[in-house]
Structure formats: structure tokens, C-alpha cells
C-alpha positions as CSV (number, residue, x, y, z in Angstrom):
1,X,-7.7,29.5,71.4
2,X,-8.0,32.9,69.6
3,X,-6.5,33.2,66.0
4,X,-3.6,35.5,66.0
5,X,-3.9,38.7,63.8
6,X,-0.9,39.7,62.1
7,X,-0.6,43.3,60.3
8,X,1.2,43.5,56.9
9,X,2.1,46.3,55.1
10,X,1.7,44.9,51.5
11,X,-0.7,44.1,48.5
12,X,-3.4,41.1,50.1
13,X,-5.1,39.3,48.1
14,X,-6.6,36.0,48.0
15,X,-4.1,33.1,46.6
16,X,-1.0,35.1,47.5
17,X,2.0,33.8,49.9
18,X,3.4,36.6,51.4
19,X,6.3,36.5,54.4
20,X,5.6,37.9,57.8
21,X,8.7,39.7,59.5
22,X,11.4,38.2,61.9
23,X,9.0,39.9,64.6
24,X,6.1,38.1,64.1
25,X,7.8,34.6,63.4
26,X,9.6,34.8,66.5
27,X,5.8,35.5,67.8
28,X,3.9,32.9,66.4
29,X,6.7,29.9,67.0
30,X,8.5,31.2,70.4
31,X,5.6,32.6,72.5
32,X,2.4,31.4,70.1
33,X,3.8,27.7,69.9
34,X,2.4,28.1,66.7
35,X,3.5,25.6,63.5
36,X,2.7,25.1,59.7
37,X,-0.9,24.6,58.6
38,X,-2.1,26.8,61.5
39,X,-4.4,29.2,61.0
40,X,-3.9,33.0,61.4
41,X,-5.8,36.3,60.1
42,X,-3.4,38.6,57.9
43,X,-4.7,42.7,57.5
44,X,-3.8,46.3,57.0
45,X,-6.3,49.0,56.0
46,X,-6.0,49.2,52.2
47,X,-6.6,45.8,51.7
48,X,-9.0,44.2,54.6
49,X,-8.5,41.3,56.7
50,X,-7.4,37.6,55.0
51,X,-8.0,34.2,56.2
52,X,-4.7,33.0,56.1
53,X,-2.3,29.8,57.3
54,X,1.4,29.7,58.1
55,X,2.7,28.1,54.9
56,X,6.5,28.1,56.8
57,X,8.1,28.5,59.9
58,X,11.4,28.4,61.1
59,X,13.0,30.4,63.7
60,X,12.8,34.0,62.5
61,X,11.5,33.7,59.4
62,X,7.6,32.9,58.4
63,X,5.5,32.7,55.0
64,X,1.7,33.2,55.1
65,X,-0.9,32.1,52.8
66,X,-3.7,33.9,52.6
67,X,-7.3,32.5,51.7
68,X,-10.7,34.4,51.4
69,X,-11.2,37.8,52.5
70,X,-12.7,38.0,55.7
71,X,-13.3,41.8,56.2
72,X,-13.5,44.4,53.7
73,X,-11.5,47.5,54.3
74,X,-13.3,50.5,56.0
75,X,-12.7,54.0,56.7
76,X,-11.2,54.7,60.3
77,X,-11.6,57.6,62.2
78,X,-9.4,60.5,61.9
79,X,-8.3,60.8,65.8
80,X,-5.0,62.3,66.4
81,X,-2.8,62.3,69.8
82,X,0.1,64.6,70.5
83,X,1.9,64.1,73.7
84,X,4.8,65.1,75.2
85,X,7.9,62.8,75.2
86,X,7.3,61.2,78.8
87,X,9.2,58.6,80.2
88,X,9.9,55.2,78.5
89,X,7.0,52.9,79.9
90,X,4.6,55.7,80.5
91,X,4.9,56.5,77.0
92,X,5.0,52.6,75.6
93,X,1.7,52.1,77.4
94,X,-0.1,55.6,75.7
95,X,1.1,54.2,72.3
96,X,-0.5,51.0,73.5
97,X,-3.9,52.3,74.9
98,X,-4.2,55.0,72.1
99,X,-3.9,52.3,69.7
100,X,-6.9,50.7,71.0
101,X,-8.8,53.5,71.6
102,X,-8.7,54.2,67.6
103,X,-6.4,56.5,67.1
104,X,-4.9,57.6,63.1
105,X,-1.4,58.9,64.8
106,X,0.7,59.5,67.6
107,X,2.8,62.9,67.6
108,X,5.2,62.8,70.4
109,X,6.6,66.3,71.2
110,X,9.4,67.8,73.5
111,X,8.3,71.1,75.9
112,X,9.9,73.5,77.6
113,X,8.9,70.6,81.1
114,X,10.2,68.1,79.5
115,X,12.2,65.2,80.8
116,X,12.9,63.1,78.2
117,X,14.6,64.3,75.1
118,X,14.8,61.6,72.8
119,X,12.0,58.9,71.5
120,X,12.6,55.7,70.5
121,X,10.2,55.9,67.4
122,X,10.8,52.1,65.6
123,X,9.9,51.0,69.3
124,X,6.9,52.8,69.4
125,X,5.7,51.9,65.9
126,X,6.0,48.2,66.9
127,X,4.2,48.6,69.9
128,X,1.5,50.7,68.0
129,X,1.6,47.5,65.4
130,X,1.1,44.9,68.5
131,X,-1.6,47.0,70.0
132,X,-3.3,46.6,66.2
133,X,-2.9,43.3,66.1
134,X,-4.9,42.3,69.3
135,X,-7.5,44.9,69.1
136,X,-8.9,44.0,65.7
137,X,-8.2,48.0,63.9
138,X,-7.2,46.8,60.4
139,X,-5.0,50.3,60.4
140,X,-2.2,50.5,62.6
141,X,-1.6,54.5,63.8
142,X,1.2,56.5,62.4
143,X,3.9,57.4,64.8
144,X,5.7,60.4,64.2
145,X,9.1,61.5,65.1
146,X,9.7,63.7,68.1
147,X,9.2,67.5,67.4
148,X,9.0,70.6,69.5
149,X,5.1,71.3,70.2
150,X,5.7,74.9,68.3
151,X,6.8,73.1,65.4
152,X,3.9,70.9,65.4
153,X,1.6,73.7,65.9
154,X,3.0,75.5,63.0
155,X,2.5,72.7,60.5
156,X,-0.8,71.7,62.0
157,X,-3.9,71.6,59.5
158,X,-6.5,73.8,61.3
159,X,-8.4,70.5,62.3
160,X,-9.6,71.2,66.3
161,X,-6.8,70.6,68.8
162,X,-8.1,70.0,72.8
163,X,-5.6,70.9,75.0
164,X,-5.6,69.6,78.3
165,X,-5.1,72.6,80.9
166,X,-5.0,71.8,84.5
167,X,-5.7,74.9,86.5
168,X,-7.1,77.3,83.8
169,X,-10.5,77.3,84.7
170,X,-11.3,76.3,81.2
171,X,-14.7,74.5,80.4
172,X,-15.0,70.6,80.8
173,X,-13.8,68.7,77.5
174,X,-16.9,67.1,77.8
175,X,-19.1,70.2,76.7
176,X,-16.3,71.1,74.2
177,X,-16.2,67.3,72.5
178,X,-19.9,67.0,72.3
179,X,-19.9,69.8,69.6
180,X,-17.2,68.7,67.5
181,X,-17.0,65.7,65.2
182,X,-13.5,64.6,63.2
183,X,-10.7,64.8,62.5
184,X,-9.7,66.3,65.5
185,X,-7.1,65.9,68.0
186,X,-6.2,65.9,72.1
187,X,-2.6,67.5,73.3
188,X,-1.5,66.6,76.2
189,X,1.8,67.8,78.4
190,X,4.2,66.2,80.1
191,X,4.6,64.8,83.8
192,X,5.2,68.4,85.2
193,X,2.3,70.3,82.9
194,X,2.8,73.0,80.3
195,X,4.8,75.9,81.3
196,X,2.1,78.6,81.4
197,X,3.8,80.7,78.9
198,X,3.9,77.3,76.9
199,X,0.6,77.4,76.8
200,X,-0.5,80.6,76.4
201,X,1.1,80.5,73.0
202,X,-1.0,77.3,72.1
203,X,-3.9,78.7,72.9
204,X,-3.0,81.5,70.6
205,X,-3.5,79.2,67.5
206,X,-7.5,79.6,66.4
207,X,-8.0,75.4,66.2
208,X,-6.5,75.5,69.8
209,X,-9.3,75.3,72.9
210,X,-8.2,74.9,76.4
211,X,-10.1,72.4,78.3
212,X,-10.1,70.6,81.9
213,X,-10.6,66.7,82.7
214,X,-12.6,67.5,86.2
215,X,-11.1,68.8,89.7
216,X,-8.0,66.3,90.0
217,X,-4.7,66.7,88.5
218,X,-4.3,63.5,86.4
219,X,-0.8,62.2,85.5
220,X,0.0,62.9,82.3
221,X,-0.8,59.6,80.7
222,X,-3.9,58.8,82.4
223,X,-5.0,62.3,81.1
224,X,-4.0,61.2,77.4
225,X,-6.2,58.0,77.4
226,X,-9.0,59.8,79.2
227,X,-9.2,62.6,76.8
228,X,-9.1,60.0,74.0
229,X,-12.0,58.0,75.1
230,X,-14.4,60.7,75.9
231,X,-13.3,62.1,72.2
232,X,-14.1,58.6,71.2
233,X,-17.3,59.1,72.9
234,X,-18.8,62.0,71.8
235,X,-17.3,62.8,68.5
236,X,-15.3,59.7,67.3
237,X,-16.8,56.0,66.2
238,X,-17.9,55.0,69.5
239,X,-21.3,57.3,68.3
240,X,-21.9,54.8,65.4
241,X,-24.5,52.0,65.8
């Protein structure tokens, strides 16, 4: 039985008793079957990963005590999605598989396509921390409010920016990721693609490179975790040894 990881957003250190949110007590007693004395592994990524017990535990309410320090805190790579706002469980299961894949945020943004106007961003943060949680990151990605993707591009920091463009004839991500290294990020569009004047503007922006993901139109969150994973691959920490 695999010892549940719990992220908390507070000091750790050894010796402390520190209480886990309603979320995570429901967890650990309702689904986990979990009771006092049991062991769990508390994190975030200032502080590391703690051995830890569950000092208390009623309902929705939990105390942890944390032991030795099991894993030292370690810099993360600097990975960055922006998507457009899809459709509820398309978009919960990005948060969830970009979350594994390593990224450091999650930008959600409306286009000129888009179908969905309004994101649930609590929701997604909570997935993004249960996604951490069972993939062992200590750092749990930072989800952004919905913006409009010019808005975004305005504020953006100059760090490379892959577009996905379907139909452009642009040159395969893998030649493009295979130069870089990070940060960096990947934008993708929603379910219907960018409107070509959309993305003509983009493209305008100097740390903006159009790219394609191979001779089939992918829906628009398989092309996210795609695009992530080969980023991974050739740029990101999937390259360390």
C-alpha cells in the first residue's frame, strides 16, 4: 500500500504539527480509509518532502506530524502551458497530464474560437494539487486566471513560445525543441484552432515560432500533452541523467 503524498503550502520542518485542509482529510479518512498513527509524506518545493504521521483525524479536519526530511528541495523546470479555455473535462484532464508532465504553470486563455468563456480556476488549482500529489513533483504548477491570448502575449517575458499551427506548413516542433532549452513554453488553441488572423498576430511577437505536431489534426488537448512531452524530451528534465 503506497504512502499518500499530501502538498502543503507552509513552513516544514521536522518536529512540527501542522493541519492538512478539509480536502485532504476527507481524502485520507473517506476514500484512503486512513486513521491516526498512519504514515503519510507531507511536501511543497521550498521546503522538501517530510516523513510524516496523521496526528488527528476526524471528518474534515486532519493534523500531521512531520518527522525527518526525506527529500531535499530541488530546482524544477521552468515549463509553461497556455491553452485555450476548452471544455470542462477536456480541460480538467490537461491540468492533470500537464501536471505530470512537469509543468511550472498553466495559463488558460479565451480566443476569438472559443467555446467556453469562463474557468473555474480553484477547480483547476486542486486538480493541479492532486495531480502533484500522486506524481511525486514536490512543486505543484501555478494556475492562472483566464486571459485573452493578446493580453498574455503582451505581458509575456520574451522566454520561447511554440505555437501549435495545424496547416501552416511550419517545421516539426521536434527540430525546433531540440535547439532550445528552458524556460520556455507551448500554446496551444482551442477545439476549432486559431483563427488565422489569430495567429498571424502571434506569430508577430519575436519569442513566437509556429510549429506542426505531424500530418494529423490532433484535438486540442491531445496536442497540449503531446507538445509538452516532446518539450520534456528534448529541452526540459527528461534530458537529465
Amino acid at each position: 500500500m503506497s504512502t499518500p503524498r499530501l502538498f502543503l503550502d507552509a513552513p516544514l520542518t521536522e518536529g512540527a504539527e501542522l493541519p492538512g485542509t478539509p480536502a485532504q482529510a476527507h481524502h485520507l479518512g473517506t476514500v484512503l480509509r486512513r486513521g491516526a498513527g498512519d504514515a503519510v509524506v507531507v511536501f511543497n518545493a521550498r521546503d522538501g518532502a517530510y516523513a510524516a504521521t496523521i496526528a488527528a483525524l476526524r471528518k474534515e479536519r486532519c493534523a500531521l506530524a512531520l518527522g525527518p526530511r526525506i527529500r531535499a528541495p530541488a530546482l524544477e523546470p521552468d515549463l509553461r502551458l497556455v491553452v485555450a479555455a476548452l471544455k470542462r473535462d477536456a480541460l480538467d484532464w490537461v491540468v492533470e497530464k500537464a501536471t505530470e508532465l512537469g509543468v511550472a504553470s498553466i495559463q488558460p486563455v479565451t480566443t476569438r474560437r472559443s467555446v467556453v468563456d469562463r474557468v473555474n480556476t480553484d477547480r483547476l488549482a486542486a486538480i493541479a494539487r492532486g495531480a502533484a500529489e500522486q506524481c511525486e513533483r514536490l512543486s505543484v504548477p501555478v494556475v492562472h486566471p483566464a486571459a485573452p491570448l493578446r493580453a498574455v502575449l503582451d505581458a509575456w517575458d520574451g522566454a520561447p513560445l511554440l505555437v501549435a499551427a495545424e496547416r501552416r506548413g511550419a517545421a516539426p516542433i521536434r527540430d525546433i525543441a531540440a535547439t532550445m532549452r528552458l524556460p520556455c513554453g507551448w500554446l496551444v488553441g482551442p477545439e476549432g484552432g486559431f483563427d488565422p488572423a489569430e495567429l498571424d498576430d502571434a506569430t508577430r511577437h519575436a519569442f513566437v515560432t509556429a510549429v506542426a505536431l505531424g500530418p494529423r489534426i490532433l484535438r486540442a488537448e491531445t496536442a497540449a500533452v503531446a507538445g509538452l512531452a516532446v518539450l520534456q524530451a528534448l529541452a526540459g528534465d527528461w534530458t537529465a541523467t
